[in-house]
matplotlib code that plots the C-alpha trace (Angstrom):
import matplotlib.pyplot as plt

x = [15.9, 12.4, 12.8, 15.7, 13.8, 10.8, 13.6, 14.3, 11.0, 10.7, 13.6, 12.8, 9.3, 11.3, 13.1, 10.3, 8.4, 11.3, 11.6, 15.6, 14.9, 15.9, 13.5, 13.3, 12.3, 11.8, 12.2, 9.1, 7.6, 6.6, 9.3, 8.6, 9.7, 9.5, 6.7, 6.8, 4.6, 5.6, 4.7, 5.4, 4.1, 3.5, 5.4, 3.9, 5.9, 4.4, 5.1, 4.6, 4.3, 5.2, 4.2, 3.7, -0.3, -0.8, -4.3, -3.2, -0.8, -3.3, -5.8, -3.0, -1.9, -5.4, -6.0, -2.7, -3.6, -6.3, -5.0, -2.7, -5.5, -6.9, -3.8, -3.6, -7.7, -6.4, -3.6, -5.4, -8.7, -9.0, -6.6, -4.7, -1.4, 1.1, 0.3, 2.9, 2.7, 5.1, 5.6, 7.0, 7.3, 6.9, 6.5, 7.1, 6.5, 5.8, 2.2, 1.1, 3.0, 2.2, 2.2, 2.2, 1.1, 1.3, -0.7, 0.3, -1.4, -0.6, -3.0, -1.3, -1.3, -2.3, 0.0, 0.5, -0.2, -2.1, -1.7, -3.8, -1.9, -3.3, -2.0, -2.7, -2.3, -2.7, -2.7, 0.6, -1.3, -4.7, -4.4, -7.3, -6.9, -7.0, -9.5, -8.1, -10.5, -8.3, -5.9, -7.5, -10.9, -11.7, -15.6, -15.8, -13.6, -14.2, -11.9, -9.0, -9.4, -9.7, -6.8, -4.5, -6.0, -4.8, -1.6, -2.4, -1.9, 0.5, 0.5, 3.0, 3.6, 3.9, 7.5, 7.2, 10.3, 8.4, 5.2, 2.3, -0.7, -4.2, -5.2, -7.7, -8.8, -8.1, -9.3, -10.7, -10.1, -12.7, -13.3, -11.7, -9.1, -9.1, -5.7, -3.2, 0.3, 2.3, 5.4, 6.3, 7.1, 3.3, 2.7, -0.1, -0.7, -3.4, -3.3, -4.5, -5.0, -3.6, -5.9, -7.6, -5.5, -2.7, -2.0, -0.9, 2.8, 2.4, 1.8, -0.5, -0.7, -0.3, -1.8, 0.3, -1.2, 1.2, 1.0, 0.0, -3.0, -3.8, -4.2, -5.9, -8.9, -9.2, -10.1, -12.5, -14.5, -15.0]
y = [-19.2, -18.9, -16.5, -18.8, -21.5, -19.4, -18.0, -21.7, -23.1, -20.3, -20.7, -24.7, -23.4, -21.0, -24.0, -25.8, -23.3, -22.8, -19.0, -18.1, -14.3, -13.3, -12.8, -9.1, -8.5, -6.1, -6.9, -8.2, -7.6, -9.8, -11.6, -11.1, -12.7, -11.9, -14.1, -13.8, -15.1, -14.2, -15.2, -13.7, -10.0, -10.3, -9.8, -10.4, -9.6, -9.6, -10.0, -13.6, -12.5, -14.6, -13.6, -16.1, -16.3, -18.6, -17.4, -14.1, -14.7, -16.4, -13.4, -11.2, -13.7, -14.1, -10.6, -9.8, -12.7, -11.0, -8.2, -10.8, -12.5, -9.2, -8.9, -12.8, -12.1, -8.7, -10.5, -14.1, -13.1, -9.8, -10.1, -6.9, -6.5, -6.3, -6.4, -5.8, -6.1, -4.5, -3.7, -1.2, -2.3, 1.1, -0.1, -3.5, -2.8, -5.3, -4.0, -3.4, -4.1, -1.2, -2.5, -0.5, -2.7, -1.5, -3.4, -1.7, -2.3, -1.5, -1.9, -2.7, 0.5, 3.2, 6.5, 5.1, 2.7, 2.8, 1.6, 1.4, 1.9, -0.2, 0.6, -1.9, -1.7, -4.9, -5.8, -7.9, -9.8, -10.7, -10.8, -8.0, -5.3, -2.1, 0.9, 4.9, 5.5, 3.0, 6.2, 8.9, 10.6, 12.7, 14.0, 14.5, 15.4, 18.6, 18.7, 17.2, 20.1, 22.9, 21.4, 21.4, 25.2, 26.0, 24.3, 22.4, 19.4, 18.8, 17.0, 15.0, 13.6, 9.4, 9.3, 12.1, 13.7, 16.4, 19.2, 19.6, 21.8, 21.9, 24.1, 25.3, 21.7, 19.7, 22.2, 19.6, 16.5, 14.0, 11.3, 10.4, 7.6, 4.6, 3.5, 4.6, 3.4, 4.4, 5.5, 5.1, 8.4, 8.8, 9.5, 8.8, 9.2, 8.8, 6.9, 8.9, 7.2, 9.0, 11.8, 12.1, 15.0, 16.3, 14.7, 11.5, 12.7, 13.3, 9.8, 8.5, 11.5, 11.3, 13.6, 13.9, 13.6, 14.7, 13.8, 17.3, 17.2, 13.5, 14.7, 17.8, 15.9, 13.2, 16.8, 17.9, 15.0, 13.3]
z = [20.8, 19.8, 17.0, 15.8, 15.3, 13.7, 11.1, 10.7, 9.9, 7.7, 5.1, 5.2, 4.1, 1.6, 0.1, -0.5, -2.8, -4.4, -3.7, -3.9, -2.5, 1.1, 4.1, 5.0, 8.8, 11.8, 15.4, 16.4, 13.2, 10.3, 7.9, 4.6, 1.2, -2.5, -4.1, -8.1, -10.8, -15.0, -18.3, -21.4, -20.8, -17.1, -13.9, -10.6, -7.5, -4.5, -0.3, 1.2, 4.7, 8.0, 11.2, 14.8, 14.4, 11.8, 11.2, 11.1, 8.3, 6.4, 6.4, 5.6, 2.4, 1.7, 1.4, -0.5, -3.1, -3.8, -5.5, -7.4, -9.0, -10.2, -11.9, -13.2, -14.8, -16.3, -17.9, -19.1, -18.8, -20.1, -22.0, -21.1, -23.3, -20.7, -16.7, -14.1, -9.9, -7.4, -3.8, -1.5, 2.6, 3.9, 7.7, 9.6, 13.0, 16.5, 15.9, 12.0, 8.8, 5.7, 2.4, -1.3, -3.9, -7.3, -10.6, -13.7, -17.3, -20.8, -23.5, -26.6, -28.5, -25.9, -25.3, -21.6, -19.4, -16.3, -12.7, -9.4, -6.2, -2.9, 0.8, 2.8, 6.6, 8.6, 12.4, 12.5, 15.8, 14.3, 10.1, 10.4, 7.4, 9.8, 7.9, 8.1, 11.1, 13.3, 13.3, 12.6, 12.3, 9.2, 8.7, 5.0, 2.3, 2.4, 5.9, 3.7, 1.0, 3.6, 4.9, 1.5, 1.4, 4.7, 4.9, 7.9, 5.2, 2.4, -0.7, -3.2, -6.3, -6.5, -6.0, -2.5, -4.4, -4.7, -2.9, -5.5, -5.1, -5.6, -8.9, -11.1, -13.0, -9.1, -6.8, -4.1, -2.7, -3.9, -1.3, 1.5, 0.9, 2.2, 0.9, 2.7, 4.7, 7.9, 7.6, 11.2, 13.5, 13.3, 10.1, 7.7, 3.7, 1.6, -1.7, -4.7, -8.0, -11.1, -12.2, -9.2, -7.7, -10.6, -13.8, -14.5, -14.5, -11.1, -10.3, -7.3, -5.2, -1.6, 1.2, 4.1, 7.6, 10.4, 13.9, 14.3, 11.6, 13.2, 16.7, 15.3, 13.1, 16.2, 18.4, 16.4, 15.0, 18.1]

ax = plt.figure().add_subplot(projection="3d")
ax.plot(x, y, z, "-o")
ax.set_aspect("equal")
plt.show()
């Protein structure tokens, strides 16, 4: 009965911004609806998230409207050609919600745009934006690229369609990322930003962290 009436509260709240998309949600997760901002050459969508601790779920829209104003100044401010947001849910679980956001720009002109991928991992109970060590313990970058090298690790392209490899111009992992999201089953990736790791066809590449690899960097960086 309880959830009933939080679903109900929520699509009054729904009607009164005005938003027509469906809530998306998980069983004992967060609810989540389609927030969208355009003009001419810009297209902001983005997750307005709903969860039972109302200050929770105004750290977590706090922290997402962030990275929505940094799109809004690129766009009026800095007058950026054309400026795009997007997002992919990638977990919505009783205990943390893992969030891709995506701001693409295109300067008028240029062979290609750009974009900067954020993964955003939140405490679904407290609002609090959870860093990489709340899962796991990696050292030093060098541990990620000894890793890829050794084949305890893997690595993909932006789409995870397909295994890519370090090579003679990206031969190490630079930092260690602190974007990243859950896919649930354990799993962990880390966010790199075009360039970084492979070329820009190869998108934001991701570094896969198994439960194996997780249990196995926790062991030894104690």
């Amino acid at each position: 009965m309880k959830i009933k009436k939080y679903w109900s509260k929520v699509c009054v709240l729904a009607a009164v911004l005005g938003l027509s998309t469906s809530l998306v949600g998980a069983a004992g997760g967060a609810y989540i609806q389609q927030g969208q901002q355009s003009d001419v050459n810009m297209k902001l969508s983005y997750p307005l998230v709903y969860v039972s601790n109302p200050q929770a779920q105004q750290a977590i829209n706090s922290d997402i409207a962030s990275y929505v104003q940094a799109a809004k100044d690129a766009y009026y401010n800095q007058k950026v050609y054309q400026v795009s947001e997007s997002y992919n849910i990638k977990y919505n679980g009783s205990n943390y919600l893992s969030i891709i956001l995506t701001n693409y720009y295109y300067n008028y002109g240029a062979a290609h745009g750009s974009y900067d991928q954020y993964g955003l991992v939140y405490d679904v109970k407290t609002g609090k934006r959870l860093p990489l060590s709340n899962f796991v313990h990696i050292q030093n970058e060098k541990q990620l690229t000894t890793g890829l090298q050794s084949g305890l690790l893997k690595m993909f392209n932006g789409s995870l369609s397909k295994e890519v490899y370090l090579n003679n111009t990206w031969n190490s992992v630079p930092y260690i990322s602190g974007s990243y999201f859950l896919t649930g089953g354990g799993y962990i990736y880390l966010i790199y930003q075009p360039y970084q790791l492979g070329p820009f066809s190869d998108g934001a590449v991701k570094i896969q962290l198994t439960p194996q690899a997780i249990d196995y960097f926790n062991r030894l960086n104690k």
